[in-house]
LOMILUM-319053 format. One record per residue (C-alpha): y negated, z negated, x negated; residue in one letter; residue number from 1. Coordinates in steps of 0.05 Angstrom, whole numbers, plus 5000, padded with zeros to 4 digits. Each point is the difference from the previous one (the first is absolute). Example, Ala and Ser with C-alpha at 12.3 -4.5 7.8 and 13.67 -1.06 7.14 Angstrom:
BEGIN
- 5090 | 4844 | 4754 | A | 1
- 4931 | 5013 | 4973 | S | 2
***
This chain:
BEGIN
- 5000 | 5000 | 5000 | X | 1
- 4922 | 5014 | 4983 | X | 2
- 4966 | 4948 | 4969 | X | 3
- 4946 | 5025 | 5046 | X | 4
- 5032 | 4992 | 5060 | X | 5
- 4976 | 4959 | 5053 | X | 6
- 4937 | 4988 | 4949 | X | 7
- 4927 | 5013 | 5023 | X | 8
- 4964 | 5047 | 4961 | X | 9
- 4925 | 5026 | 5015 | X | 10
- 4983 | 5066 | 4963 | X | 11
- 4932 | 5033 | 4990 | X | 12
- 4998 | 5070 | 4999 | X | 13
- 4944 | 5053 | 4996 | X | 14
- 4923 | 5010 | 4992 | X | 15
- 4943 | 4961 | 5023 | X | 16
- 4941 | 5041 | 5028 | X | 17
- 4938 | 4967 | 4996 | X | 18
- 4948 | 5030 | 5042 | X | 19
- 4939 | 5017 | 4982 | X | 20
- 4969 | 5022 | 5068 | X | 21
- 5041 | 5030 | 5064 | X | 22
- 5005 | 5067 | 4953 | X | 23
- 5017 | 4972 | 4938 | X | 24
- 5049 | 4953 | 4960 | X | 25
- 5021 | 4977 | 4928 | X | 26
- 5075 | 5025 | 4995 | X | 27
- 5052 | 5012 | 4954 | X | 28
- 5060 | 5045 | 4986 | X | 29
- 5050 | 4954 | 5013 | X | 30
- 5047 | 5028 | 5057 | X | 31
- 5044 | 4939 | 5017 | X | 32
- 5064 | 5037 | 4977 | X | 33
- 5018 | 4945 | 4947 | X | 34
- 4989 | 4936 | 5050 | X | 35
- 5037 | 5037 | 5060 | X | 36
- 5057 | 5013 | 4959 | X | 37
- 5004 | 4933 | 4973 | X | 38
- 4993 | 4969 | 5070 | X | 39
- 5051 | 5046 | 5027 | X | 40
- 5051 | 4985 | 4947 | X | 41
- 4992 | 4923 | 5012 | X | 42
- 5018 | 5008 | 5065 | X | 43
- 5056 | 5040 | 4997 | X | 44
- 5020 | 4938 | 4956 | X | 45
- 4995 | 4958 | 5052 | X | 46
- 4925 | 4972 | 4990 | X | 47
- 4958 | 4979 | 5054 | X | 48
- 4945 | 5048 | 4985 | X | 49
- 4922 | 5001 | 5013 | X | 50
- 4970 | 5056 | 4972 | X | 51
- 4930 | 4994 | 5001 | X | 52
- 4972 | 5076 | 4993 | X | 53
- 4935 | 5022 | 4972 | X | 54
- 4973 | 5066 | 5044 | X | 55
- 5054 | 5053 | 4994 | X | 56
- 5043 | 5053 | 5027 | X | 57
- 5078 | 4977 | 4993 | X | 58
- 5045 | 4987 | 5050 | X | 59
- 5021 | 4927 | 5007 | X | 60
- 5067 | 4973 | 4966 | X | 61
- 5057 | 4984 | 5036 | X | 62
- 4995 | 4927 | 5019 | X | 63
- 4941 | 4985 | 4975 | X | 64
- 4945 | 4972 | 5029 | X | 65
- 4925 | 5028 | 4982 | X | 66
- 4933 | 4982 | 5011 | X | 67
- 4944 | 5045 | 4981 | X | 68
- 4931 | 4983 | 4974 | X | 69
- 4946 | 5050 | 4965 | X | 70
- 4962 | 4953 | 4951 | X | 71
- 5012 | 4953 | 4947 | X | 72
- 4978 | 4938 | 5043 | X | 73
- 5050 | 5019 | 5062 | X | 74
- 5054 | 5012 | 4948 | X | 75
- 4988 | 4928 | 4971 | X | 76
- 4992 | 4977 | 5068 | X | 77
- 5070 | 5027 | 5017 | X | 78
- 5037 | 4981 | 4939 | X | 79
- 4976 | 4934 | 5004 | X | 80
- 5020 | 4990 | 5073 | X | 81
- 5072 | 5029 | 4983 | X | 82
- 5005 | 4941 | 4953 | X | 83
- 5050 | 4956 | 4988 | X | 84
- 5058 | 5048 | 4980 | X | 85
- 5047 | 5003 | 4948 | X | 86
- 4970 | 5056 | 4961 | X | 87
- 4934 | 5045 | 4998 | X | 88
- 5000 | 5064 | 4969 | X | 89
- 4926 | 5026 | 4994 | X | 90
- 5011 | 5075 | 4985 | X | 91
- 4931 | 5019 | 5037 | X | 92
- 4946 | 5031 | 4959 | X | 93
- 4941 | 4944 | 5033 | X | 94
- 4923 | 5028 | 4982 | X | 95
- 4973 | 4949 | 4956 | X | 96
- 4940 | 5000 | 5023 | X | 97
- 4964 | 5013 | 5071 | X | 98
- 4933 | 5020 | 5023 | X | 99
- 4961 | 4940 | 5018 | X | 100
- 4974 | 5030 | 5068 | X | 101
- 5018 | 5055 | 5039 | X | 102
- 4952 | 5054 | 5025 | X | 103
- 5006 | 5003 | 5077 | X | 104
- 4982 | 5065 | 4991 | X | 105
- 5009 | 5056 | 4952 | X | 106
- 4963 | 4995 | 4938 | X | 107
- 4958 | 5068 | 5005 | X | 108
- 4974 | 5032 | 4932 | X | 109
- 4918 | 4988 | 4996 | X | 110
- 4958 | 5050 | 4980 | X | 111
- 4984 | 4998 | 4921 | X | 112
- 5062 | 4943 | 4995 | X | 113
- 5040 | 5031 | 4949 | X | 114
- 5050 | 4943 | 4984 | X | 115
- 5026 | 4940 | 5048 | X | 116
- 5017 | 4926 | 4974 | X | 117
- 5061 | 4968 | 5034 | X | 118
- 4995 | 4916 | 4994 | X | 119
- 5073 | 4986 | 5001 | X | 120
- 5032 | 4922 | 4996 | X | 121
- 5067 | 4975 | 4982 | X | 122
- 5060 | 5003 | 5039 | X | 123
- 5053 | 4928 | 5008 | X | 124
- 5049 | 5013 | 4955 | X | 125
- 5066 | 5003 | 5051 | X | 126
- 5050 | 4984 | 4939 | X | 127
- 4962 | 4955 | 4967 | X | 128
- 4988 | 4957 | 5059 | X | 129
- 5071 | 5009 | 5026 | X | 130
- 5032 | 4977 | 4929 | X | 131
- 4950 | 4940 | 5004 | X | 132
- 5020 | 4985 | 5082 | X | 133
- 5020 | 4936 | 5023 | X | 134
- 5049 | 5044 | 5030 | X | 135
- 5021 | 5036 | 4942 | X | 136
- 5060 | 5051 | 5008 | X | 137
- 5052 | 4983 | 4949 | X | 138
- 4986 | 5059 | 4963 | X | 139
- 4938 | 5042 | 5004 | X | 140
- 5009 | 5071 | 4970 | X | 141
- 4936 | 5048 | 4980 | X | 142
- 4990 | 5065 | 4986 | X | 143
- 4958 | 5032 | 4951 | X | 144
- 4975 | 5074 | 5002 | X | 145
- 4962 | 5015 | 4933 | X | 146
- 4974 | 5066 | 4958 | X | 147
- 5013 | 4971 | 4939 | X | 148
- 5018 | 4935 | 4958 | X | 149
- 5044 | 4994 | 5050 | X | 150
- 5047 | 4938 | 4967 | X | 151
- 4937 | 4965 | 4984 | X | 152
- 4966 | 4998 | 5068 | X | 153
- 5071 | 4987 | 5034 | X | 154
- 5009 | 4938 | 4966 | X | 155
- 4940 | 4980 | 4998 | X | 156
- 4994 | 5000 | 5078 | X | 157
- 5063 | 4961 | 4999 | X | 158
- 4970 | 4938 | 4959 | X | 159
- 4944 | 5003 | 5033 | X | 160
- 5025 | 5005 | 5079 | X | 161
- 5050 | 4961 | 4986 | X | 162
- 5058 | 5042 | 5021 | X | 163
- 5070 | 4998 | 4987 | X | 164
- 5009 | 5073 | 4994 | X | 165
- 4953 | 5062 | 5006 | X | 166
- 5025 | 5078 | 4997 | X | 167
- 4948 | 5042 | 4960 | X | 168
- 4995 | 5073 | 5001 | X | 169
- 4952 | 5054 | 4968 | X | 170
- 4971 | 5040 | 5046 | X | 171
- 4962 | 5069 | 5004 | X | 172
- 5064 | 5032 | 4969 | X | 173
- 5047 | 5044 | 5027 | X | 174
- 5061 | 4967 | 5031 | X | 175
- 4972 | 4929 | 5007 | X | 176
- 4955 | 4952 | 5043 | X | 177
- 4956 | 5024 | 5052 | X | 178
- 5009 | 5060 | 5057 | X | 179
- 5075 | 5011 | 4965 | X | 180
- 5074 | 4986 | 5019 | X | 181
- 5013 | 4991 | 4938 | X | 182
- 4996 | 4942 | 4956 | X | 183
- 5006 | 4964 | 4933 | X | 184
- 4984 | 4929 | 4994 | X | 185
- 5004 | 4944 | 4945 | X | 186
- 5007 | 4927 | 5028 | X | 187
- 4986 | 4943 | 4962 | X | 188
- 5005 | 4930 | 4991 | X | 189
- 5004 | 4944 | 4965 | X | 190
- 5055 | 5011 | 4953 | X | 191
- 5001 | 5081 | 5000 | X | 192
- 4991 | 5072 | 5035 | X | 193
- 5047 | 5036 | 5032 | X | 194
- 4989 | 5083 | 5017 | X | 195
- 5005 | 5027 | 5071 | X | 196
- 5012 | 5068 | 4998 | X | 197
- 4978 | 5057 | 5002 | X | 198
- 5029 | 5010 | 5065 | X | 199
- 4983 | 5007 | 5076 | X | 200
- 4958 | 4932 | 5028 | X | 201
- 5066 | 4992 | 5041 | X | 202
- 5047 | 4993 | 4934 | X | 203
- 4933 | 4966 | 4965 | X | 204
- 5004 | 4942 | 5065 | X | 205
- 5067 | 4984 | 4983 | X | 206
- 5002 | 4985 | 4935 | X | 207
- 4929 | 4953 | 5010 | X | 208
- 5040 | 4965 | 5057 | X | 209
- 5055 | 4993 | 4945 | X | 210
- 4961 | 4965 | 4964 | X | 211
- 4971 | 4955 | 5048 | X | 212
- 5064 | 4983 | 5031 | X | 213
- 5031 | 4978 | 4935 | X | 214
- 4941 | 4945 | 4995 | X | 215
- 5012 | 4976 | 5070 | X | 216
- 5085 | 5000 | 4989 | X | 217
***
């Protein structure tokens, strides 16, 4: 039997959008693929699953149950409100930072205005604050999706949030991270790394429940 069965797990999955005015938003790439398949593969392991979905266009996995929220705050709020389970999986790509007001209307371009200065603020850092819960899932697992120094920025998001494990990928290359089915990923911890891939997100899924499951046996 699945060490994951009959656990609760809460996964994040997708963007944030942060709007701007009822026109515009602060996006990203990030297409949910990753999160869904990691949601879907806990519960065919017998998880009780709340997937908590950023705003995207993927069907909903078998017995799973979603909720979804556009910005970083209803994301927070959600995950939050999910809490306690047995294990949170933050795999959404949340904006760092938000505007501080939105326009009720659209921002127009003025005449002679040839540039436009966004104040943005901070987002609540979801893992941070769940791996620092009174509530605390027994293990809280990151990811990280980086351009470069990838190792370095990977563990040191670890240290710092306070996570047991975190998956870290380089992205804006062919084959991996965002708006592909495909996949390589490195997770580390503590004591090591192990490689993901390169495979398909589903095969990826697996093996990062593997390793999850073997800390909760």
């Amino acid at each position: 039997m699945s060490a994951l069965a009959g656990r609760r797990v809460v996964v994040s999955a997708g963007p944030t959008f942060e709007d701007l005015d009822p026109v515009r938003f602060l996006g990203n790439r990030s297409s949910g693929k990753m999160g869904f398949a990691v949601a879907s593969a806990a519960a065919a392991r017998g998880a009780d699953v709340v997937l908590v979905a950023g705003p995207v266009h993927l069907p909903t996995p078998p017995n799973v149950t979603r909720i979804d929220v556009r910005s970083a705050a209803q994301m927070h709020a959600a995950v939050t409100a999910a809490l306690p389970c047995d294990v949170y999986i933050g795999a959404a790509a949340v904006a760092d930072y938000t505007p501080v007001s939105i326009s009720p209307n659209k921002l127009k371009k003025q005449p002679g205005q040839d540039t436009l200065t966004l104040q943005l603020v901070r987002t609540r850092d979801i893992l941070a604050e769940v791996a620092s819960h009174p509530k605390r899932p027994r293990l809280v697992v990151g990811f990280a999706a980086e351009t470069h120094d990838v190792e370095t920025y990977a563990r040191g998001k670890l240290v710092a949030k306070k996570l047991d494990l975190i998956a870290a990928n380089r992205v804006g290359v062919e084959g991996s991270g965002f708006e592909s089915d495909e996949n390589t990923l490195v997770a580390y911890d503590a004591n090591g790394a192990t490689t993901l891939g390169p495979g398909a997100k589903s095969d990826i899924a697996g093996g990062l429940l593997d390793l999850i499951e073997a800390r909760l046996a």
